[in-house]
C-alpha positions in Angstrom: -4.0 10.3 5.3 -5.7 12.5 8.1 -5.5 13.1 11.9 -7.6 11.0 14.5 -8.9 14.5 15.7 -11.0 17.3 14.7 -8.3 19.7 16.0 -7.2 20.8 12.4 -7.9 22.0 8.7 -8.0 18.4 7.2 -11.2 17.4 5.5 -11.6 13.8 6.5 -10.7 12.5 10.1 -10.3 8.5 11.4 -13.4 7.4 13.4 -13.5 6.1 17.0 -11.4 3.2 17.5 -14.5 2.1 20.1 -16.6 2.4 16.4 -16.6 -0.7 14.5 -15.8 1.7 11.3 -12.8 3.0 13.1 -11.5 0.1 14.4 -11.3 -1.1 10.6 -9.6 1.9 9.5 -6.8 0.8 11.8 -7.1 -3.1 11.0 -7.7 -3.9 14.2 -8.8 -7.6 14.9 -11.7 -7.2 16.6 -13.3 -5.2 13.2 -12.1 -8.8 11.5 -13.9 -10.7 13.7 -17.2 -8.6 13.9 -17.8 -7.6 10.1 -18.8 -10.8 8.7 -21.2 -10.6 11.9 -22.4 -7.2 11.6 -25.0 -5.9 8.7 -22.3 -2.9 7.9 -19.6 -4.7 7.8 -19.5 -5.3 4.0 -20.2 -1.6 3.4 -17.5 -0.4 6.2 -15.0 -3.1 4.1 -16.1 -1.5 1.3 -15.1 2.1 2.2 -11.7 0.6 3.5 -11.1 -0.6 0.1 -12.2 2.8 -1.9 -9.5 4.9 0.5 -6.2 3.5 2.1 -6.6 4.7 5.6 -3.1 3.8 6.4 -1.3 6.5 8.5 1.8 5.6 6.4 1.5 4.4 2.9 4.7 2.8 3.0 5.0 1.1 6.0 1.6 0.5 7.4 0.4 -2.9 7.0 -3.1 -3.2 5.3 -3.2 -5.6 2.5 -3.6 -8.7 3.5 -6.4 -7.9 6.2 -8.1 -6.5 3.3 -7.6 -9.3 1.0 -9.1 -11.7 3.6 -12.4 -9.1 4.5 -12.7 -9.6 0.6 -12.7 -12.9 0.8 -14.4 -13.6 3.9 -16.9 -11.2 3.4 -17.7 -12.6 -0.3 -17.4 -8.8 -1.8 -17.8 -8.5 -5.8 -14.4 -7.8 -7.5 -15.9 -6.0 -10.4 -15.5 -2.6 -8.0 -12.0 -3.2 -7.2 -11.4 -3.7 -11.2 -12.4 -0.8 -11.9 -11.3 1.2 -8.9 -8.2 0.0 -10.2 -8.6 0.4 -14.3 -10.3 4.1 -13.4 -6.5 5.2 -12.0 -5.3 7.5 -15.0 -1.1 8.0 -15.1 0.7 8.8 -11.8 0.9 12.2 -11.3 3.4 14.1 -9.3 2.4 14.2 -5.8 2.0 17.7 -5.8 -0.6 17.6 -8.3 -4.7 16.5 -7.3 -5.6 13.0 -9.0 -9.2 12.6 -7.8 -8.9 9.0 -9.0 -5.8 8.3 -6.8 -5.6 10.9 -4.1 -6.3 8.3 -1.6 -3.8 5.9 -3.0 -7.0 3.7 -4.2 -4.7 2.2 -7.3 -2.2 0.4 -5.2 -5.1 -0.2 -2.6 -7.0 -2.4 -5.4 -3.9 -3.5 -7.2 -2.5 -5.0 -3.8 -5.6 -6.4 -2.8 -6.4 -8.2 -6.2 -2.8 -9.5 -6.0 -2.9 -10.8 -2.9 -6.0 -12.6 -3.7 -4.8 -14.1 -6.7 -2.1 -15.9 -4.5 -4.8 -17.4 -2.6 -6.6 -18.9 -5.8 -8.9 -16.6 -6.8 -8.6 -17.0 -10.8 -11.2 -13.5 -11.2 -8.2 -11.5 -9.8 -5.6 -13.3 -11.4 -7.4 -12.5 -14.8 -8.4 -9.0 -14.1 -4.4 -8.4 -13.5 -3.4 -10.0 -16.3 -5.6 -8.5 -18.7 -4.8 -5.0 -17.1 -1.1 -5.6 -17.9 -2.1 -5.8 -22.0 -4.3 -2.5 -21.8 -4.0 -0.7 -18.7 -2.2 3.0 -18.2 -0.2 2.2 -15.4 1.0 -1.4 -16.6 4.4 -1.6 -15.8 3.5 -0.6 -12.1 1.0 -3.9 -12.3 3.6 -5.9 -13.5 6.5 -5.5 -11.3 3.8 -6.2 -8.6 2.8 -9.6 -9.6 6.3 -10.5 -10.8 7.3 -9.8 -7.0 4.4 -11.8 -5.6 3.4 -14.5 -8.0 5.0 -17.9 -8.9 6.8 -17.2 -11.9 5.0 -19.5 -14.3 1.6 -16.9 -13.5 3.4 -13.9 -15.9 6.2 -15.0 -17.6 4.3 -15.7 -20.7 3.8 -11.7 -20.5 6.9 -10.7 -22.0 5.3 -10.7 -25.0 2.7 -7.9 -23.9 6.0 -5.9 -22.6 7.8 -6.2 -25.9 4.9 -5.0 -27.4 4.3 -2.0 -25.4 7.0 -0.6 -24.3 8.2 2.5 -25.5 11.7 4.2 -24.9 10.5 6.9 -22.7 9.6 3.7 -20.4 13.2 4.0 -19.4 12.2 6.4 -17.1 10.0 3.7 -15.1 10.9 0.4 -15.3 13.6 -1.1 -12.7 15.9 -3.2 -14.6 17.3 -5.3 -11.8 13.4 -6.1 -10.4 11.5 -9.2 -11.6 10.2 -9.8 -14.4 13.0 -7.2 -15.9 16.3 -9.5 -14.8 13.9 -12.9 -16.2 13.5 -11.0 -19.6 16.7 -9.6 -20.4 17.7 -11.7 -24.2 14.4 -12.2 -24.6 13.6 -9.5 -26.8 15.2 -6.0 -28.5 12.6 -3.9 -27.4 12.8 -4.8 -24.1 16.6 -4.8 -23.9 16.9 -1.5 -25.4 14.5 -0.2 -22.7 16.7 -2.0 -19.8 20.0 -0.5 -21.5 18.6 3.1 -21.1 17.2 2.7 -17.8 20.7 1.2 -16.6 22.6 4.5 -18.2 19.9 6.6 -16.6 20.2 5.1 -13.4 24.2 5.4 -13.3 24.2 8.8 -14.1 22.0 9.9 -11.8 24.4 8.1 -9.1 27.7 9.9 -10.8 25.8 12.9 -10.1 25.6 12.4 -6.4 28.9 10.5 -6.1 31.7 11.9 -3.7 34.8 10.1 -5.6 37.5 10.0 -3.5 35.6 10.0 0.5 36.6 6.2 0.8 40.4 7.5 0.9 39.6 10.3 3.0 40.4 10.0 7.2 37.6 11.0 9.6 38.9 13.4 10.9 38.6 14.8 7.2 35.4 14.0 6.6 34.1 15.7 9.8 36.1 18.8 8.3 34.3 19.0 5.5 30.7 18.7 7.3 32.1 21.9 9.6 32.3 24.0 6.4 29.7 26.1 5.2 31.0 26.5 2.2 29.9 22.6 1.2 26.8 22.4 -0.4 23.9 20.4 1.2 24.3 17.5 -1.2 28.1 16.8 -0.6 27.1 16.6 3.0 25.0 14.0 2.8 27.4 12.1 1.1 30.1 12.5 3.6 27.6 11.8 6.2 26.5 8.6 4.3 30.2 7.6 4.4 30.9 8.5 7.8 27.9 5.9 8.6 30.2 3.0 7.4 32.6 3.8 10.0 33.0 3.3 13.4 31.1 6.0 15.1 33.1 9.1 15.6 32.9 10.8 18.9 34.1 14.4 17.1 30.6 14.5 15.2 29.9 15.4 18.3 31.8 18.9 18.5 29.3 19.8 15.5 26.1 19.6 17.5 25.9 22.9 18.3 26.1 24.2 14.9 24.0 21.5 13.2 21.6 24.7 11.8 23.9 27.1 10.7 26.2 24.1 9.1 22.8 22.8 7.1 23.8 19.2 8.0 20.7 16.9 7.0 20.7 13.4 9.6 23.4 14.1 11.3 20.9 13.0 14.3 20.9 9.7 12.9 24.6 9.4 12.7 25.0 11.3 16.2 22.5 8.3 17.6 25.3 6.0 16.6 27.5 7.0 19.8 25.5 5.5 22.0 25.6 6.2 25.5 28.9 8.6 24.6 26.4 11.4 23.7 24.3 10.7 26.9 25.4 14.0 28.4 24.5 15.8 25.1 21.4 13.7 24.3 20.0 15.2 28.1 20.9 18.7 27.0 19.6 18.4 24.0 16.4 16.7 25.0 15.7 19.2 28.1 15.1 21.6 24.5 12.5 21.0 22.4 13.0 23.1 20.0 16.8 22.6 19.7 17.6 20.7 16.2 19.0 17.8 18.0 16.3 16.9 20.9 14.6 14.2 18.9 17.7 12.6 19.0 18.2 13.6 22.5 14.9 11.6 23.4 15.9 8.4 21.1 19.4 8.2 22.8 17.7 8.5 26.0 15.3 5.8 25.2 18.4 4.0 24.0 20.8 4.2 26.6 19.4 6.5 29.2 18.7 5.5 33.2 16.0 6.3 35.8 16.8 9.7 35.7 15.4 10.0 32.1 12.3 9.0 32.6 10.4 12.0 33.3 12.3 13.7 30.2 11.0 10.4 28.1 7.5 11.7 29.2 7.9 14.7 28.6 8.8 13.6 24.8 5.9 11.4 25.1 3.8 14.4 25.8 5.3 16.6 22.9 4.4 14.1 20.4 0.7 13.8 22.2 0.6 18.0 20.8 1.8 17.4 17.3 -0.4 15.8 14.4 2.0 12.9 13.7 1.7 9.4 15.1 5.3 8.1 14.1 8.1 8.3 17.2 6.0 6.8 20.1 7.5 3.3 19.6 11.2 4.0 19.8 10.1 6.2 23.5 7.9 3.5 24.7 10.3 0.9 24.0 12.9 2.9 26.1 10.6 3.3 29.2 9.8 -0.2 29.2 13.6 -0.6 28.8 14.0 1.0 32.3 11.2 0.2 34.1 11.9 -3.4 33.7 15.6 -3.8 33.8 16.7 -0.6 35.8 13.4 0.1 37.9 10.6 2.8 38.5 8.1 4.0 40.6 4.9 2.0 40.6 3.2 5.1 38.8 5.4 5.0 36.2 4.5 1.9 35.1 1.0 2.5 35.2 1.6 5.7 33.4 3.2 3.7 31.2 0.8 0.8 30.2 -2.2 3.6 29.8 -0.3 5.0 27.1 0.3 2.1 25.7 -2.8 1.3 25.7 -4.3 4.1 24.3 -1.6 3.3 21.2 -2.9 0.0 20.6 -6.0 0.3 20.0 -5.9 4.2 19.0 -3.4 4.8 16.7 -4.0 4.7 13.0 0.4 3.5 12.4 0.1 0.4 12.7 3.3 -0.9 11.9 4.6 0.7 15.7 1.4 -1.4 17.0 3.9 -4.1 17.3 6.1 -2.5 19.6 3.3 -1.1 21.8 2.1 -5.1 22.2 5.5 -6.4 22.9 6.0 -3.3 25.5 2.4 -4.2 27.0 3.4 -8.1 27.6 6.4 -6.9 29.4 4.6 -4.3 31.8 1.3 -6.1 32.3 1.3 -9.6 31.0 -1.9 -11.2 32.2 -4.1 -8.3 30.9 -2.2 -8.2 27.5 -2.7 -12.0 27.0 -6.2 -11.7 27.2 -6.0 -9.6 23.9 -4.1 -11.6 21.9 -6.7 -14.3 20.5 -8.0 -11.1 18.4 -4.2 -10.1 17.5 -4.1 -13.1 15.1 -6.8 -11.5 13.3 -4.6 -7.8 13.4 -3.4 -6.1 9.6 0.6 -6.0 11.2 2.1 -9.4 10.3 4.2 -8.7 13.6 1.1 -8.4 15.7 -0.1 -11.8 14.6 2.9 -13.4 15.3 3.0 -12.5 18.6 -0.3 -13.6 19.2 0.7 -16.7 17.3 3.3 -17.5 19.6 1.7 -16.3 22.7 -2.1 -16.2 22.6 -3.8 -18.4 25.0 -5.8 -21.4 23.5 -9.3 -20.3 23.6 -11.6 -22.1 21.3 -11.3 -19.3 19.0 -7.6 -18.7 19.3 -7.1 -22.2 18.0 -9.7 -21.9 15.1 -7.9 -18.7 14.0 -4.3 -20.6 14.8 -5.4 -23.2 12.0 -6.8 -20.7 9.7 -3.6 -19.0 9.5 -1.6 -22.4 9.6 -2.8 -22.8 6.0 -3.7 -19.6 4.6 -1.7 -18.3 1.4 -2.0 -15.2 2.2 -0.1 -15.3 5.3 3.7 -14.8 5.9 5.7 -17.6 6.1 7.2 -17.0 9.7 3.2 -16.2 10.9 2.0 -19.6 9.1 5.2 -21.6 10.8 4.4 -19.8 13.7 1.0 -21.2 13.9 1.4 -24.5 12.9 3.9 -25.1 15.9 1.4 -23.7 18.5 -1.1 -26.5 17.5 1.5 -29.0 16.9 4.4 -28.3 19.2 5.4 -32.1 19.3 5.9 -32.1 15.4 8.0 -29.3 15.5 10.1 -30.2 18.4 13.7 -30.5 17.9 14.3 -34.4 18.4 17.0 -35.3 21.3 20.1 -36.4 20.4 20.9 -40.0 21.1 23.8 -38.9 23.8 21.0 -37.1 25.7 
């Protein structure tokens, strides 16, 4: 993961999203539609596949749009086998793994899953055979027992009985497929699940709180006031006071969040709504103070006209740092007021080049979502014109909406059918499809009283 400037130490940067290279380190559609059409395109796939551009490894959306430049592009698996098969044990993430610093086992691992489910028998293999020999097995595994039809790996309990080991306990996660399947089946294998269970509760007696059920709020809040509580037991009470109806006396705290060492209590403060409005302004007119991100998100939240220039403002901040994650929950709340509560024409305009600019420039994709659904609200024709391409985009959300909204160009409907029937796709996408190009089968029939 880098920046998308050259304003810092990093050693690798995202291209231009105007590049074709760039706009395929985001998964944008139009990189989708031009690589089977360009010369570089299998090479550009190609470098996508060897390093998980993803701004966010854990939310970012990138499988599946690889998976199908794989497949469309007709790319030899043997590289992804072995990008996969060349991954040594997972190290701490502290430590440098030149084999996996750019996360390229899970890149190849998801990939050649995900192809698999559409039928390609090479990846299925090439998984399977990785589970009876590969290093980081168990990982492989849990995968395909969370994405495959059961009848594809339950014959490998026998490879799992074989090779497990009891320090294993450490790894596996008995409640996940094919764990819960396999219990009974075999000693080894329960003895492993038994060990990973008795890890797994005493880890949670060690952060337990007994007794914070019992306790009143008004307790609770005590408790986070004192600084002689550790950090830990904080958490805890904060996790429990996030069970509850929101507390307006959290808010006497605020002030002292530093010197009390109270980890998300911004996240429990956003709870109040618009009673921490007059805080959330206070708090958001300082941007250093410990509380102002959750001055902005209240104010995107619940704030009026008056907030606007302080939700640009927070715009701007994140515009100077090297992160991309925040933008969504601040556009979302301009768009809020500009179309419900009203704003100056330059506002909006304001608005939708920043928006803009997200779509197609920001490498965290799962906000690009937001950004579209903003955009059709602010400036609908123009944003309509850019959804054909959003059904070939790497966020599931992103082709929905352009499944449910594109216009029918001759491509949009081409795509629409593509995805209608693809495995690969999410359900909701695929249903989505479907009823675009066959909204009288999916009707609801009229009742006979109507």
């Amino acid at each position: 993961m880098s920046c998308a400037d050259e304003d810092c130490d990093h050693a690798w940067h995202y291209d231009s999203p105007k590049t074709l290279r760039g706009s395929m380190q985001r998964g944008l559609g139009y990189a989708a539609y031009l690589a089977p059409r360009d010369p570089d395109g299998a090479q550009l796939a190609g470098e996508c596949l060897r390093r998980d551009h993803r701004w966010d490894w854990q939310v970012d959306d990138r499988i599946v749009y690889l998976a199908r430049l794989v497949r469309d592009l007709h790319l030899d698996l043997a590289p992804l086998v072995g990008q996969m098969r060349a991954c040594g044990p997972q190290k701490h993430y502290t430590e440098p793994d030149p084999t996996d610093d750019d996360n390229q086992f899970d890149v190849a691992v998801g990939v050649l899953a995900a192809l698999a489910r559409s039928g390609d028998d090479h990846a299925r293999g090439a998984l399977r055979d990785y589970t009876a020999d590969g290093v980081r097995w168990i990982d492989v595994l849990e995968q395909i027992a969370g994405e495959w039809p059961a009848t594809w790996w339950d014959d490998l309990w026998t490879v799992a009985a074989r090779r497990l080991r009891p320090d294993d306990a450490h790894d596996v996660l008995p409640g996940s497929g094919p764990w819960s399947v396999w219990t009974g089946r075999d000693p080894a294998i329960d003895a492993v699940l038994s060990a990973a269970d008795s890890r797994i509760a005493r880890a949670r007696s060690r952060h337990r709180q007994p007794g914070l059920e019992e306790k009143a709020t008004s307790e609770l809040i005590a408790i986070l006031g004192t600084t002689a509580v550790s950090r830990q037991a904080k958490i805890s009470v904060l996790a429990q006071l996030r069970r509850r109806e929101p507390a307006p006396e959290l808010l006497g705290l605020a002030d002292r969040v530093a010197e009390l060492n109270l980890p998300f209590l911004g996240s429990t403060i956003r709870r109040l709504g618009p009673l921490a409005l007059t805080q959330a302004r206070t708090w958001a007119a300082q941007p250093g103070h410990p509380l102002s991100w959750t001055g902005w998100q209240i104010l995107a939240d619940h704030g009026g006209q008056a907030d606007i220039p302080a939700l640009l403002a927070a715009v701007r901040e994140l515009d100077e740092c090297t992160g991309w994650c925040g933008y969504d929950t601040l556009t979302e709340g301009l768009t809020r007021i500009v179309t419900t509560v009203g704003g100056a024409v330059s506002v909006k305009d304001q608005l939708v080049r920043i928006l803009r600019r997200l779509l197609h420039g920001s490498p965290h994709s799962y906000e690009r979502t937001s950004y579209l659904t903003s955009l059709l609200a602010l400036d609908t024709e123009r944003t309509t014109q850019l959804l054909p391409l959003g059904l070939l985009d790497c966020e599931p959300g992103v082709r929905l909406l352009a499944a449910e909204h594109t216009p029918p160009t001759d491509d949009a409907r081409q795509w629409l059918a593509d995805l209608s029937r693809d495995p690969l796709e999410e359900d909701d996408v695929r249903e989505a499809a479907g009823r675009r190009l066959h909204p009288a089968a999916t009707a609801p029939v009229p009742s006979s009283g109507s």
